[in-house]
C-alpha positions as a Markdown table, in Angstrom:
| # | Residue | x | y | z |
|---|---|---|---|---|
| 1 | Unk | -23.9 | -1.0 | -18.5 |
| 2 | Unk | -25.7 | 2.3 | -16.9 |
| 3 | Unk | -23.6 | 2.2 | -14.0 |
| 4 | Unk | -20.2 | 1.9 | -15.9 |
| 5 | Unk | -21.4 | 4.7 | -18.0 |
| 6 | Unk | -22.2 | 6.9 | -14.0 |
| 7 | Unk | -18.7 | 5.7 | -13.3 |
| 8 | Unk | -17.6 | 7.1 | -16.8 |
| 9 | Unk | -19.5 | 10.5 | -16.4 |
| 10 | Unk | -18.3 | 10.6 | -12.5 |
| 11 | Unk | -14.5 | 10.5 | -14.5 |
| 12 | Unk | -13.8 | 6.5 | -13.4 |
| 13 | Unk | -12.1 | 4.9 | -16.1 |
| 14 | Unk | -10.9 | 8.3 | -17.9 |
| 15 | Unk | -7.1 | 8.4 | -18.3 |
| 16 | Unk | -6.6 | 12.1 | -17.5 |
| 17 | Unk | -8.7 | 11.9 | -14.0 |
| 18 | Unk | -6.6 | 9.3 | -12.5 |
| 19 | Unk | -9.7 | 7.9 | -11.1 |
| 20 | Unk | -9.1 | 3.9 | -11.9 |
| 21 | Unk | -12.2 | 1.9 | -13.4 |
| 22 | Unk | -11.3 | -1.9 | -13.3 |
| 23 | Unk | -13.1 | -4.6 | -14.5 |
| 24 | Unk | -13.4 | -8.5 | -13.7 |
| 25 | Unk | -13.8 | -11.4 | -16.3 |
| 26 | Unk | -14.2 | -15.0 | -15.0 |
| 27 | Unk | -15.2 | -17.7 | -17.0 |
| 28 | Unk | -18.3 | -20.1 | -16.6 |
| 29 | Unk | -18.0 | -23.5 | -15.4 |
| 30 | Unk | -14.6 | -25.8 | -15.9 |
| 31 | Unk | -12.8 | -23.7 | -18.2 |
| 32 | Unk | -9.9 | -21.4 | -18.2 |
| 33 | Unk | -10.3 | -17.6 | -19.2 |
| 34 | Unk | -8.8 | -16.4 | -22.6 |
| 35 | Unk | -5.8 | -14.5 | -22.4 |
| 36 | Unk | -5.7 | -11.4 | -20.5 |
| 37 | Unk | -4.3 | -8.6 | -23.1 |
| 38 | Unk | -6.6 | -10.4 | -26.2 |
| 39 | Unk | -9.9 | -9.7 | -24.4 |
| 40 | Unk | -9.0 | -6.7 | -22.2 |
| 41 | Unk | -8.7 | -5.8 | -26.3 |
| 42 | Unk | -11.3 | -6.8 | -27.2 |
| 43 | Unk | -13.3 | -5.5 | -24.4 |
| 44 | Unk | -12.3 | -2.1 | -24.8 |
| 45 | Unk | -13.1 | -1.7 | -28.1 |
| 46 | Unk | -16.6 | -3.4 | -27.4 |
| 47 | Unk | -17.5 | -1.4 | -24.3 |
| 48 | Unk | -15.9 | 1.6 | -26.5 |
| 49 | Unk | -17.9 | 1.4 | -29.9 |
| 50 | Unk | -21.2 | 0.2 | -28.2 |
| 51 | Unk | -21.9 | 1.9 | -25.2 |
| 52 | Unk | -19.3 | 4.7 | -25.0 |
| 53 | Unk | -17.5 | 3.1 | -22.2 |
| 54 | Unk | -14.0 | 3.2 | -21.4 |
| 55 | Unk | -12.3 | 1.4 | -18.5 |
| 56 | Unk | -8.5 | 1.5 | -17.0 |
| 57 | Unk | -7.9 | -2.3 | -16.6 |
| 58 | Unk | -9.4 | -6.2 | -17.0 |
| 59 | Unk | -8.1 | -8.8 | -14.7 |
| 60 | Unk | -9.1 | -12.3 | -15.9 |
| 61 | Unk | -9.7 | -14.3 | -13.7 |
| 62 | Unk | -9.5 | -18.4 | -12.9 |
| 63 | Unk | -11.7 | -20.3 | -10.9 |
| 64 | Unk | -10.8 | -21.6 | -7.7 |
| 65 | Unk | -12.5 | -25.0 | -6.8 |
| 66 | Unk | -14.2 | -23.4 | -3.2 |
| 67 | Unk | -17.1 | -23.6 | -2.2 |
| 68 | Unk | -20.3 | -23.8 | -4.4 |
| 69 | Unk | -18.0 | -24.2 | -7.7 |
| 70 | Unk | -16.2 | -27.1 | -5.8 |
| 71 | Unk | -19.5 | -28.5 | -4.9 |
| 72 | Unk | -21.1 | -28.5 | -8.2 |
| 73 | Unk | -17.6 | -29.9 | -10.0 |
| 74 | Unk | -17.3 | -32.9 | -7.4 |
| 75 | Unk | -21.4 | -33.5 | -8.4 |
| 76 | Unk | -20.8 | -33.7 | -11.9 |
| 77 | Unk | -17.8 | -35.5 | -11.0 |
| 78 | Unk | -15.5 | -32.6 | -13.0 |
| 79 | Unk | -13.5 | -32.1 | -10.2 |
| 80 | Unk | -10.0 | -34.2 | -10.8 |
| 81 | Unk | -10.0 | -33.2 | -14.2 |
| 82 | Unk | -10.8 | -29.6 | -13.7 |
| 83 | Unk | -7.4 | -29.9 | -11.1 |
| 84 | Unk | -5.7 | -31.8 | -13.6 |
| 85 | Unk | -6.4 | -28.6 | -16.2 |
| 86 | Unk | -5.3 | -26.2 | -13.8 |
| 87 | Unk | -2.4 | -27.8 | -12.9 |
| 88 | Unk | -1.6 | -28.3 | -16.3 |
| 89 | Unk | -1.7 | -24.5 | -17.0 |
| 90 | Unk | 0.1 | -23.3 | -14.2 |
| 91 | Unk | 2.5 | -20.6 | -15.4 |
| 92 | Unk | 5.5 | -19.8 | -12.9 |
| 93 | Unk | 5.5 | -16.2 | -14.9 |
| 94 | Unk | 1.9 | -15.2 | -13.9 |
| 95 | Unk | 3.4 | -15.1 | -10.0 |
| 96 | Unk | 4.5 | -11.8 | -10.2 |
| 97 | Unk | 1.1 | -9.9 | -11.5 |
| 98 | Unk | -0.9 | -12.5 | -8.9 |
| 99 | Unk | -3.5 | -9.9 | -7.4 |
| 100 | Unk | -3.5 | -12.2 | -4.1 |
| 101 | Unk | 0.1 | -10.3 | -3.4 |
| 102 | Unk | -0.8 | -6.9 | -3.3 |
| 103 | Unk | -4.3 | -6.1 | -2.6 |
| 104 | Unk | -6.8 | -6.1 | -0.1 |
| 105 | Unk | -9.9 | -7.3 | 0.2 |
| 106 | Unk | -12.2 | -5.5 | 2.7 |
| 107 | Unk | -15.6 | -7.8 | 3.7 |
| 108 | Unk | -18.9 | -5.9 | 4.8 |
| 109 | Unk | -18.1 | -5.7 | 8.4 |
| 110 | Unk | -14.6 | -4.7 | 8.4 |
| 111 | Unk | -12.5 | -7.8 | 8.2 |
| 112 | Unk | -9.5 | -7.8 | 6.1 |
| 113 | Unk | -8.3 | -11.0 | 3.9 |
| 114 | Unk | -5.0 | -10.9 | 1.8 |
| 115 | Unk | -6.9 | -12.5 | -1.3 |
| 116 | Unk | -10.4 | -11.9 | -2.5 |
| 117 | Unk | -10.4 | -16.2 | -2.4 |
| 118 | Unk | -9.7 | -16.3 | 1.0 |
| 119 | Unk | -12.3 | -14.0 | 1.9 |
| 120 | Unk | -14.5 | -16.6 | 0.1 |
| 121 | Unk | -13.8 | -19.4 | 3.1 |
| 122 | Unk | -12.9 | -16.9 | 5.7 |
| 123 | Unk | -9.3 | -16.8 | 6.0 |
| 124 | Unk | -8.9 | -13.5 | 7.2 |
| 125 | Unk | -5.8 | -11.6 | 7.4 |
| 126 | Unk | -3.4 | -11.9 | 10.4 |
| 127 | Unk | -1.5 | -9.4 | 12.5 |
| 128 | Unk | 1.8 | -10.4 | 13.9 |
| 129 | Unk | 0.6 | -11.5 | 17.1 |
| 130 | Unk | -2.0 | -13.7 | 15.1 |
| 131 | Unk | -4.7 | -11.8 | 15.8 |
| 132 | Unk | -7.3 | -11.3 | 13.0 |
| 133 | Unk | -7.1 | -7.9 | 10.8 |
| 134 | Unk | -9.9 | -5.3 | 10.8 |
| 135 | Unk | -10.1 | -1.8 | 9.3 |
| 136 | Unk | -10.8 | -0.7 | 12.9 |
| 137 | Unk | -7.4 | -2.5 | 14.0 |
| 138 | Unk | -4.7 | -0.9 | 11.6 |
């Protein structure tokens, strides 16, 4: 909370600075996140009244079975029926706002990925020669 309220007094998140404050909901466990304009809602107006803060955006996020969250699912033996949910859910419209299609991730040591997921289990980004992207090599 203290550092969104730095980013607040720095001008992040303040319509008339331009300087974007964007913030990232992802549910616990097997579930799928509400939906985005309800608790981007409902977040403002929390973050507003309690503490003063204001933000430009919420992406809401769904989990992707990698890594440790496909682990622990496959454990507790969640993992077909947390596919089976997701695939039950998919919605064709959500494509176009898919964050995967026009941002970029940038790791710690200069490696780009397409998709903050693929970062995750190191698909990195490809130039046309199929040589891996850096921030040194654009």
């Amino acid at each position: 909370i203290s550092a969104l309220q730095i980013l607040n007094e720095h001008g992040y998140g303040r319509p008339s600075t331009g300087l974007r404050l964007d913030l990232v909901y992802n549910p616990i466990g097997p579930t799928l996140p509400p939906e985005q304009a309800t608790l981007e809602s409902m977040y403002r107006a929390q973050l507003l009244s309690d503490y003063g803060i204001t933000f430009s955006s919420l992406f809401v996020l769904t989990n992707m079975p990698i890594k440790r969250f496909a682990d622990s699912l496959i454990m507790s033996q969640g993992y077909v029926s947390y596919m089976q949910l997701l695939a039950n859910a998919f919605n064709g419209g959500t494509v176009k706002g898919l964050m995967c299609k026009d941002t970029v991730n940038v790791a710690w040591d200069g490696k780009l990925y397409d998709c903050d997921f693929n970062a995750a289990i190191g698909i990195g980004s490809c130039g046309l020669t199929g040589e891996e992207l850096d921030i040194w090599s654009i």
